[in-house]
Each structure stands twice: as structure tokens, then as C-alpha cells.
N, C-alpha and C positions, 0 to 999 in steps of 0.2 A: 584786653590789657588791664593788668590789676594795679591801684596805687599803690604808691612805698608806704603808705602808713597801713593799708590795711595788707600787704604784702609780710610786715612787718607781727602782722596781729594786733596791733592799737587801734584805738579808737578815733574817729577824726578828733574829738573834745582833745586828747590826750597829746595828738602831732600836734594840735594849734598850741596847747600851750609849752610842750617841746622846744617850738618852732619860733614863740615868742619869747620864751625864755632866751633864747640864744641870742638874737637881736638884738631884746636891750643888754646884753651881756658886751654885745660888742662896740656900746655908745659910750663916748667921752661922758668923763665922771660928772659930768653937771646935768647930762642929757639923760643917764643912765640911772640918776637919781630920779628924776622927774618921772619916767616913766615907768620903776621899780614900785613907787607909791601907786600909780595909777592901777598896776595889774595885780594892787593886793583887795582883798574882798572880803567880806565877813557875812556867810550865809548863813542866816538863822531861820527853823522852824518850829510848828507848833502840831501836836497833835490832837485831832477833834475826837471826841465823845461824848454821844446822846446830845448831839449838835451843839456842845459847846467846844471853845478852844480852849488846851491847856496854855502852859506856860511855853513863852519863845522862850529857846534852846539855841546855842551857838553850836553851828553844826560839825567844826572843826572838834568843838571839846566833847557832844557825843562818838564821836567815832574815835577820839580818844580813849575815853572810857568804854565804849564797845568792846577793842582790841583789849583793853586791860583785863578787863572780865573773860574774856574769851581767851587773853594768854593764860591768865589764873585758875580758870575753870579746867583747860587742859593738861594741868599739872596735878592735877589730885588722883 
């Protein structure tokens, strides 16, 4: 027996936050604020070389800038 998320082709990461999205979606606006704040995140990384680290990077604004590059690069 296969689950609906992977039945689906998602990832489990991608039902849970699917799944938690909805939730707080359907909590009273005081309840729905509180835990709105809670499921937001800011993942930053850094890349090593020659054993040191560069500079932390917010991961949302690389993969921004990935996709821009990569829409623009495909256009030429």
C-alpha cells in the first residue's frame, strides 16, 4: 500500500508543509497569526574553501538569484 503523498509524487518535507499550511489556514485569526510567525524560517549557508568558510548567504535570496540567472541565461 503506497501513501497519498508519495502516491501523489511529493516528497514527505513537501505533504508536511502542504499539510501544515492548511491548518494554520483554518485557525481563528489570533491563533492563525501566532502560528503563521512560527512556521516562517530564514535558512542561511556558507560555502567552505581550502578549509575556510565563506560568507553566510540567505538561502531564499540564492535560489532567487539562481532562477534569475538561469531564466536569463535561457534566453540568449
Amino acid at each position: 500500500m503506497a501513501f497519498a503523498w508519495k502516491a501523489a509524487g511529493i516528497t514527505y518535507n513537501r505533504y508536511l508543509a502542504v499539510a501544515s499550511r492548511a491548518v494554520r489556514r483554518s485557525l481563528k485569526e489570533d491563533k492563525r497569526l501566532q502560528a503563521e510567525r512560527r512556521g516562517e524560517m530564514d535558512l542561511r549557508f556558507a560555502k567552505w574553501e581550502s578549509g575556510r568558510q565563506g560568507e553566510n548567504k540567505s538561502l531564499a535570496s540564492a535560489n532567487e538569484a539562481a532562477m534569475a540567472e538561469a531564466a536569463s541565461g535561457g534566453q540568449q
